[in-house]
Wavefront OBJ file of the C-alpha trace (Angstrom):
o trace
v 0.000 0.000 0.000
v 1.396 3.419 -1.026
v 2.096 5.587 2.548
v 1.430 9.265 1.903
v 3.070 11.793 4.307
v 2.269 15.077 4.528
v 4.343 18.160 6.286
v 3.893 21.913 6.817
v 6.684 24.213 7.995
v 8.199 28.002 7.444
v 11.605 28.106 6.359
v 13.830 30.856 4.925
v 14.389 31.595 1.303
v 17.180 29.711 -0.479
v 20.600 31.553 -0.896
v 21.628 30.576 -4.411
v 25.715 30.250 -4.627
v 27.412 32.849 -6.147
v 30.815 32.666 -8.278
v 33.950 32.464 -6.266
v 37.073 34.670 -7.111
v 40.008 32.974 -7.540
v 41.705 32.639 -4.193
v 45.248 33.727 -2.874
v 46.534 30.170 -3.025
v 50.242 29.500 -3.923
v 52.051 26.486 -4.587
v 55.689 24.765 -4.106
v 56.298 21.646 -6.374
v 59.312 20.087 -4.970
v 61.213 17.137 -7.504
v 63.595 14.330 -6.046
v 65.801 14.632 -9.261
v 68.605 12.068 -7.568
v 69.999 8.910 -8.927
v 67.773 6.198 -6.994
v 65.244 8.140 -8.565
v 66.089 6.622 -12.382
v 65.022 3.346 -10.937
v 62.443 1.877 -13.174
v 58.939 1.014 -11.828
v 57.711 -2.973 -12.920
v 54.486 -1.726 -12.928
v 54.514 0.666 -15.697
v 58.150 0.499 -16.786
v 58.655 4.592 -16.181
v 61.386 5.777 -14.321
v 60.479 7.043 -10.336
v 61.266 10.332 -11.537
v 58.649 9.759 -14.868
v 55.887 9.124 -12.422
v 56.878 12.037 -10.307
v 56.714 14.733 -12.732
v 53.358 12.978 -14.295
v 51.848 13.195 -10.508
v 53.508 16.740 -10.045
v 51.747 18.350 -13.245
v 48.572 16.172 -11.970
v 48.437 18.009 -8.639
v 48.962 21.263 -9.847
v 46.798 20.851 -13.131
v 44.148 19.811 -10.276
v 44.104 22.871 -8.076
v 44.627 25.708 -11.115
v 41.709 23.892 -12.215
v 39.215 24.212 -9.322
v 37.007 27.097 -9.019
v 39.762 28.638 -6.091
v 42.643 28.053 -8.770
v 46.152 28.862 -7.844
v 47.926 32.392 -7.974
v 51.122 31.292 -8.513
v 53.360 28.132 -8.213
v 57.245 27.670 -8.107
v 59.286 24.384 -9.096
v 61.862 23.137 -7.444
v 64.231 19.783 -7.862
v 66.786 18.742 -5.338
v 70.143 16.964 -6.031
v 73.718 17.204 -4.668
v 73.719 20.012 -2.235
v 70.047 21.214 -1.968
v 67.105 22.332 -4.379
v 67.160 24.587 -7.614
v 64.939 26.550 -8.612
v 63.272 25.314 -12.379
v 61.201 27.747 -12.420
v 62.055 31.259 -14.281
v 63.055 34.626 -12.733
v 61.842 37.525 -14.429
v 60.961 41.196 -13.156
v 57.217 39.666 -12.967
v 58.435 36.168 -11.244
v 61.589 37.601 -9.262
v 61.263 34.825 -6.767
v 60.570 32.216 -9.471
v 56.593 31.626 -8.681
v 54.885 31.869 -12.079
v 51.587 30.849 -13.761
v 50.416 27.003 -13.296
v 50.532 26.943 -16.865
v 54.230 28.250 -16.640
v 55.159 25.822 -13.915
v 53.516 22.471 -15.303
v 55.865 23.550 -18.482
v 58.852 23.768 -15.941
v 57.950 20.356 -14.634
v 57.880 18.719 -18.102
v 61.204 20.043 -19.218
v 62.794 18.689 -15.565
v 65.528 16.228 -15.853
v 66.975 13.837 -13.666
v 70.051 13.196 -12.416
v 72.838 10.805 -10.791
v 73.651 12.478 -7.748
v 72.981 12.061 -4.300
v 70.203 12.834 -1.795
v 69.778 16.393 0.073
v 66.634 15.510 1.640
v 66.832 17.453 4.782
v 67.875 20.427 2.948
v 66.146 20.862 0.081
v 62.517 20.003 2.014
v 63.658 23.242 4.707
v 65.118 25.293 1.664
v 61.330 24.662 0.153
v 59.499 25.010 3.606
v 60.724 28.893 3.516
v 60.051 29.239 0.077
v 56.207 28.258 0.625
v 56.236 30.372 3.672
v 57.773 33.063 2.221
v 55.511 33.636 -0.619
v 52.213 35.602 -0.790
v 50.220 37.363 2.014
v 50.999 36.400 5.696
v 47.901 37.177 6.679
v 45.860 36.053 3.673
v 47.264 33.666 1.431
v 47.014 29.343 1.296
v 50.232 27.715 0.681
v 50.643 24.327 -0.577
v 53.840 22.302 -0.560
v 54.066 19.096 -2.590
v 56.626 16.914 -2.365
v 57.476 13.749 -4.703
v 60.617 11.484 -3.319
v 61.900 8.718 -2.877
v 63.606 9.609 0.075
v 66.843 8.393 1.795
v 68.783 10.986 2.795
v 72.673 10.718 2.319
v 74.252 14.428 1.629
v 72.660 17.687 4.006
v 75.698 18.683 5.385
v 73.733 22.749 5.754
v 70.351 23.587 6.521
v 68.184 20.767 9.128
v 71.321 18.093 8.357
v 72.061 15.974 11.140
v 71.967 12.379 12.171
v 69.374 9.757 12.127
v 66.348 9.494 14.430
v 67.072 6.472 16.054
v 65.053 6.188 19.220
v 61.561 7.639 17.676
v 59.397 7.014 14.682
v 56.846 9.355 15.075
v 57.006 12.970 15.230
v 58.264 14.610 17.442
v 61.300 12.484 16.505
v 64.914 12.390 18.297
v 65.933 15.982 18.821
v 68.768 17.157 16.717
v 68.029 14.720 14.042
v 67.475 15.788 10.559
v 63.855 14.157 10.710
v 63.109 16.295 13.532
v 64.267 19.422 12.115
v 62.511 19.197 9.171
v 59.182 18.482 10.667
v 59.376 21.178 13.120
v 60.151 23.607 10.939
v 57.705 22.594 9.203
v 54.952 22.535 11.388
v 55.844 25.476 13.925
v 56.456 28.503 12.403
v 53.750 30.541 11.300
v 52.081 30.785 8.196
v 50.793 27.586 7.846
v 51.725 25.564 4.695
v 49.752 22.497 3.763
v 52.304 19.572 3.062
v 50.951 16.637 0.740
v 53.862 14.209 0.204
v 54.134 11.309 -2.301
v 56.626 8.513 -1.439
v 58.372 6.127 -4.336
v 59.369 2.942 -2.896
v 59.427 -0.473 -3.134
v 57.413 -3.204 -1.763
v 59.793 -4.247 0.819
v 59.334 -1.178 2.339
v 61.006 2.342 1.809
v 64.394 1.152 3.369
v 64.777 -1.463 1.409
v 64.778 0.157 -2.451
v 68.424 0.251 -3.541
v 69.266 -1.595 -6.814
v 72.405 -2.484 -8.521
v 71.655 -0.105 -11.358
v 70.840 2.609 -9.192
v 74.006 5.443 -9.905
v 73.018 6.985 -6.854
v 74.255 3.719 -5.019
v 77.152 3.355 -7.375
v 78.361 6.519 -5.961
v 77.952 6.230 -2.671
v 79.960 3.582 -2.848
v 82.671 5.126 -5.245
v 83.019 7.205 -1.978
v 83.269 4.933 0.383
v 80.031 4.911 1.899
v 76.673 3.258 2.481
v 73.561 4.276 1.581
v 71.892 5.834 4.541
v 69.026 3.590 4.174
v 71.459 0.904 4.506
v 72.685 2.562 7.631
v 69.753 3.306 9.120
v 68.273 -0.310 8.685
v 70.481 -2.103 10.583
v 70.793 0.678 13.462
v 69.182 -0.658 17.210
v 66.011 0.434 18.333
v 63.227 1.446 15.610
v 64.993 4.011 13.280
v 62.292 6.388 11.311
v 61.268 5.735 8.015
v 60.852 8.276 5.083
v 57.389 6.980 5.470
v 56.960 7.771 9.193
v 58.503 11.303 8.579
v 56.386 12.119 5.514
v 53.256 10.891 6.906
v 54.031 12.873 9.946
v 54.121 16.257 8.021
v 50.818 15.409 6.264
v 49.103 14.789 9.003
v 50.469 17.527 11.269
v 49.669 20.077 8.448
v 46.470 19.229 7.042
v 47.906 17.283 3.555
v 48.096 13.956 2.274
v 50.333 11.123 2.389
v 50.737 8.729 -0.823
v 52.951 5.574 -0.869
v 53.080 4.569 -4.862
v 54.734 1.071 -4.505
v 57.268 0.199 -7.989
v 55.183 -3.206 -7.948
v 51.357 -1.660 -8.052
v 49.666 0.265 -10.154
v 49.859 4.209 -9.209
v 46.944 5.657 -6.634
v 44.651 7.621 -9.194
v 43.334 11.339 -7.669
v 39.604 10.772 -7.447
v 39.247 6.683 -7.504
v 36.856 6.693 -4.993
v 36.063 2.654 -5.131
v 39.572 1.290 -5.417
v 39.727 0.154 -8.942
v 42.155 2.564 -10.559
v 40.206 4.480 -13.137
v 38.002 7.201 -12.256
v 34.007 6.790 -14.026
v 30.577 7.575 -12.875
v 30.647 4.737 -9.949
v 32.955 6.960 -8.199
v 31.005 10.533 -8.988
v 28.017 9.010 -7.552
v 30.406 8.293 -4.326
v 31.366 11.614 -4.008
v 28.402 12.994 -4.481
v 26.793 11.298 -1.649
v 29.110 12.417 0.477
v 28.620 15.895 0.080
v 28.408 17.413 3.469
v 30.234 14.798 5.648
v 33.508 15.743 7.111
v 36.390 16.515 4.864
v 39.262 13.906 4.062
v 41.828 13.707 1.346
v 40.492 11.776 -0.936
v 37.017 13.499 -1.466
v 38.433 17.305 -0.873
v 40.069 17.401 -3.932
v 40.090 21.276 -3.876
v 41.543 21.194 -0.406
v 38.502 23.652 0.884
v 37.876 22.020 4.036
v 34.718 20.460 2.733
v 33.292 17.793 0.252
v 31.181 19.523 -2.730
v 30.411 20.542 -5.417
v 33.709 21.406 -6.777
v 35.450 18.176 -5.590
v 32.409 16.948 -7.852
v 32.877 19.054 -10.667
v 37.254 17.845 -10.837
v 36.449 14.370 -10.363
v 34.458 14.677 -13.437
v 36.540 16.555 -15.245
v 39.361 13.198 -14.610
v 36.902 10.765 -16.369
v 38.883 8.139 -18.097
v 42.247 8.397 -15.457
v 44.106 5.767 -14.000
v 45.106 2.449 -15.389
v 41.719 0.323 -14.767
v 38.810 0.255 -17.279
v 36.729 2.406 -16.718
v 32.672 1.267 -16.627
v 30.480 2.846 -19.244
v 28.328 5.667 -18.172
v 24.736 4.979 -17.895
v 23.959 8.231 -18.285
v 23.417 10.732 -21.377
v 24.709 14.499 -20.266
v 21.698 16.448 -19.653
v 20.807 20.373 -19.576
v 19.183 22.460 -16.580
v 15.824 22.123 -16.676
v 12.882 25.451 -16.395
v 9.617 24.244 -15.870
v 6.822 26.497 -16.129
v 3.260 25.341 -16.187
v 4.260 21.855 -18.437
v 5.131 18.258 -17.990
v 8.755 17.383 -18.130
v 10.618 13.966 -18.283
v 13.968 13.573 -17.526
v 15.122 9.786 -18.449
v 18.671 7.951 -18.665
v 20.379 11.477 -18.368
v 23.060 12.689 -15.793
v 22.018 17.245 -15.013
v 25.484 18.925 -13.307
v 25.447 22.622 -11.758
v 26.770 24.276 -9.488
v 23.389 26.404 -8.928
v 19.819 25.070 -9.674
v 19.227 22.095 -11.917
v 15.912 21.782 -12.257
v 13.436 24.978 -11.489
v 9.690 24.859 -11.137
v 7.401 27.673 -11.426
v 3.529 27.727 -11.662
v 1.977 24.156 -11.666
v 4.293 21.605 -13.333
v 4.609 18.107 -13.252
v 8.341 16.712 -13.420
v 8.821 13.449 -14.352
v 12.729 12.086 -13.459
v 13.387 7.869 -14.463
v 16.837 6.612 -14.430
v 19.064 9.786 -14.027
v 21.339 11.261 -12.224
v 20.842 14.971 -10.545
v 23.942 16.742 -9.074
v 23.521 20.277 -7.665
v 25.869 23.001 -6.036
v 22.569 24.340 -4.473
v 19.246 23.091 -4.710
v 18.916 20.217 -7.214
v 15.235 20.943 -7.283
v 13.526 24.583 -6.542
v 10.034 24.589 -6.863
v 7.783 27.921 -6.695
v 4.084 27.354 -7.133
v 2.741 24.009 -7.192
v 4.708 20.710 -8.187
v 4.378 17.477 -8.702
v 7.220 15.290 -9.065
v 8.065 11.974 -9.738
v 10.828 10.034 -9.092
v 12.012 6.294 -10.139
v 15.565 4.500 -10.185
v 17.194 7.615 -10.114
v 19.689 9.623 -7.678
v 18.818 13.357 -6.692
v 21.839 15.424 -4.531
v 21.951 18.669 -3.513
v 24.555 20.055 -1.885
v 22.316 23.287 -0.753
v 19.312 21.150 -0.653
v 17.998 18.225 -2.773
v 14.858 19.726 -2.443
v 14.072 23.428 -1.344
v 10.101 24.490 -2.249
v 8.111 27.284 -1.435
v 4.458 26.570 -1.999
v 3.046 22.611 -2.674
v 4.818 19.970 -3.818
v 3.710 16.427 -3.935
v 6.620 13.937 -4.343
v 6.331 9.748 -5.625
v 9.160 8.305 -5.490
v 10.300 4.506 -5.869
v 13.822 3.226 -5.800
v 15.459 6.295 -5.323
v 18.089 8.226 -3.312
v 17.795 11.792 -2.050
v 20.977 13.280 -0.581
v 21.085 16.782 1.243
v 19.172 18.572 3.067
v 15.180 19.581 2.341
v 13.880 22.511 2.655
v 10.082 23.678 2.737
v 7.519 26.541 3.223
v 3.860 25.278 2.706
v 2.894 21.622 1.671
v 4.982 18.649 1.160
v 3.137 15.475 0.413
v 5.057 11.972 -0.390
v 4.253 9.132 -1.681
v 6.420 6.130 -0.759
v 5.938 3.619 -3.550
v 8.961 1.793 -1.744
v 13.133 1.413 -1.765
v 13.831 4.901 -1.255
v 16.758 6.591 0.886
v 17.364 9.997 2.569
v 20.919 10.989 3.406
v 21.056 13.831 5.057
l 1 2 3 4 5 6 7 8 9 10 11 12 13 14 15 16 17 18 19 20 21 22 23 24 25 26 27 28 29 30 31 32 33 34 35 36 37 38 39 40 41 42 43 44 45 46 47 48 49 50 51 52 53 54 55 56 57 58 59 60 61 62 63 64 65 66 67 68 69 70 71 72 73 74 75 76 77 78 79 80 81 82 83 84 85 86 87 88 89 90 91 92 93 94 95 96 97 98 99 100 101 102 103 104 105 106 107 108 109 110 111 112 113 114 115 116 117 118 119 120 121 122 123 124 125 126 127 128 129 130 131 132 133 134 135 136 137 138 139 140 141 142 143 144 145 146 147 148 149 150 151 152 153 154 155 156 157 158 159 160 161 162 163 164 165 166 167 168 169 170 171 172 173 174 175 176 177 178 179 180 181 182 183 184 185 186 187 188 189 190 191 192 193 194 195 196 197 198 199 200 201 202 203 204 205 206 207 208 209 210 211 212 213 214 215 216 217 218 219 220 221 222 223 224 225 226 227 228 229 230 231 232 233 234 235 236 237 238 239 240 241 242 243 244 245 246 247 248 249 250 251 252 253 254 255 256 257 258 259 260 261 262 263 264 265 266 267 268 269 270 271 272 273 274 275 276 277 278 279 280 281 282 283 284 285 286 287 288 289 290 291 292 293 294 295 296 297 298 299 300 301 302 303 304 305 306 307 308 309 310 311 312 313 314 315 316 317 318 319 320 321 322 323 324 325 326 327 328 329 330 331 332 333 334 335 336 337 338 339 340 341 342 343 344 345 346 347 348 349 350 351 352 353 354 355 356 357 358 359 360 361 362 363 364 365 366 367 368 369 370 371 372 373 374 375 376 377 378 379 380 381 382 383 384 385 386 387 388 389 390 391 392 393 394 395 396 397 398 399 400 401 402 403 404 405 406 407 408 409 410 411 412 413 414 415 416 417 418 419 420 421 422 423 424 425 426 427 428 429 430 431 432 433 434 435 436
């Protein structure tokens, strides 16, 4: 037996979203250009420092690309002694942060090289340069990081000696681990560190090959590779992965292992399978609302939306799975004013409205999928709407209606909030859910 429920209630008018300027937001890209770094990953036969520079122009493609976008972004690659800037000076770019289109350029033309690792030194050298750019006050600053690890050659800025004793932050003080992550995390302003970490399945101590010229070096010179040194040390020694996931987590970023055996983490695979398709927009936009974390706030706002909607989409086809076929035909906003309309098999995207009822309409939605920035479903006047096999989300409201509306619904989800003034009538013709 259909159940018919019927509510009355005052609410206040929707606040449609307006455009966002693009924010003060800078960037530090920061390239482990060292010889371990020419090792070749089995899983896709690139070179460590291939992948990096692919994941690099990824992350900053990403952010330049979300509705906040990125001011400016500087490239840096350490080797030897510390980091270089790769990134141009000019009497617009003095300190070498320039356009993202400027810097995913500098990222493509990046070599490698054979020379040893200034870890310690080159991640303080680009702590200060992310801290040192922008607005104090005002600006967000983003440091990524792509390495290998193993440090073997800061003999300057945050060198010193192993931590030996502790493997999570705050490590043994005076060590180079330690110094890095405080200066990292102390000093005001903030900067958001998301590291990625190459290594190999045996763990990131344990990545050192024959062919690697870092290692041929190092032992040209008479010494060991410091994750050599460090592995057989007493006690539990920290790991490039216990130091990088330390800064992630202590700033607000991400930590990414990308294992030489397994295929490469893909930004927005939301259900594990290494491509990015429909099955994981549908994910994300169910979550819209909960609490932020990494892999949903792909615009690194503090919240899941909209926009981490909208650049998931736009990564269709990503990653090294197969990708399922959409079920859905792209569909337009949708004005209704005094008609009928049907909505079947099509997928409707907006940030604002995307489907608006005025006067008495009837709204017929079958199959589809219905993602909104605000209300996915405005009605003024009198509406009735009805709903089968299909998924409505709003991230304002999924429903927001001044005036009747009569909903049927079977099958179907409704995510966000609802908002009313007047009549709302529903009729539950059965397997329906409400997420809030």
């Amino acid at each position: 037996m259909k159940k018919v429920r019927i509510w009355g209630s005052v609410a206040a008018v929707l606040m449609l979203a307006a455009g966002t300027a693009a924010a003060d937001r800078t960037m530090v890209v920061v390239l482990d250009a060292t010889g371990s770094m020419q090792t070749i990953r089995p899983d896709n036969n690139k070179m460590r420092y291939a992948q990096a520079k692919v994941d690099a122009e990824a992350r900053v493609t990403l952010l330049a690309g979300d509705v906040q976008g990125l001011s400016k972004v500087a490239v840096y690659k350490f080797f030897g002694t510390g980091a270089v800037l790769e990134t141009p000076i000019s009497p617009t770019s003095p300190d070498g942060f320039v356009t993202p289109g400027e810097a995913v350029a500098a990222i493509r033309a990046s070599t490698v090289t054979s020379d040893l690792t200034p870890l310690a030194t080159a991640m303080c050298q680009a702590v200060d340069a992310a801290r040192g750019s922008g607005s104090p006050s005002t600006t967000v600053r983003f440091l990524e990081v792509f390495s290998d690890g193993a440090e073997n050659n800061s003999t300057t800025l945050c060198a010193g000696p192993f931590s030996m004793i502790l493997n999570t932050a705050p490590f043994d003080d005076g060590s180079w681990q330690n110094q890095v992550w405080d200066r990292t995390t102390h000093p005001v302003p903030v900067v958001t560190v998301d590291t990625t970490l190459y290594h190999s399945e045996t763990g990131s101590f344990q990545f050192a090959s024959a062919e690697d010229p870092e290692t041929a070096q190092l032992a040209a010179l008479g010494r060991r590779p410091a994750n050599a040194f460090a592995a057989t040390a007493a006690g539990g020694p920290a790991t490039d992965a216990d130091l990088f996931a330390a800064l992630a987590a202590d700033t607000g970023g991400t930590f990414t292992e990308v294992v030489d055996t397994a295929p490469v983490p893909v930004v927005g695979d939301l259900d594990g399978d290494f491509d990015v398709d429909r099955n994981d927009a549908i994910i994300m936009a169910r979550r819209f609302g909960a609490p932020a974390i990494a892999s949903f706030d792909l615009d690194d706002n503090g919240k899941i939306g909209f926009g981490d909607y909208a650049l998931l989409v736009a990564r269709f086809g990503t990653g090294s799975g197969t990708p399922a076929p959409d079920p859905y035909q792209p569909g337009q906003t949708v004005v209704c004013n005094g008609q009928t309309i049907t909505i079947d098999s099509q997928v409707i995207e907006a940030s604002s409205i995307t489907i608006q009822s005025t006067g008495v309409c009837h709204v017929i939605i079958r199959n589809s999928l219905i993602v909104s920035g605000a209300a996915a479903i405005n009605v003024r006047g009198l509406a009735l709407v009805e709903v089968d096999n299909s998924i409505i989300v709003g991230e304002g409201q999924w429903l927001d209606s001044t005036g009747s509306t009569l909903l049927s619904a079977a099958n179907s989800v409704f995510h966000g909030p609802r908002k009313f003034s007047g009549v709302f009538a529903y009729v539950d013709r059965g397997g329906n859910t409400f997420e809030q």
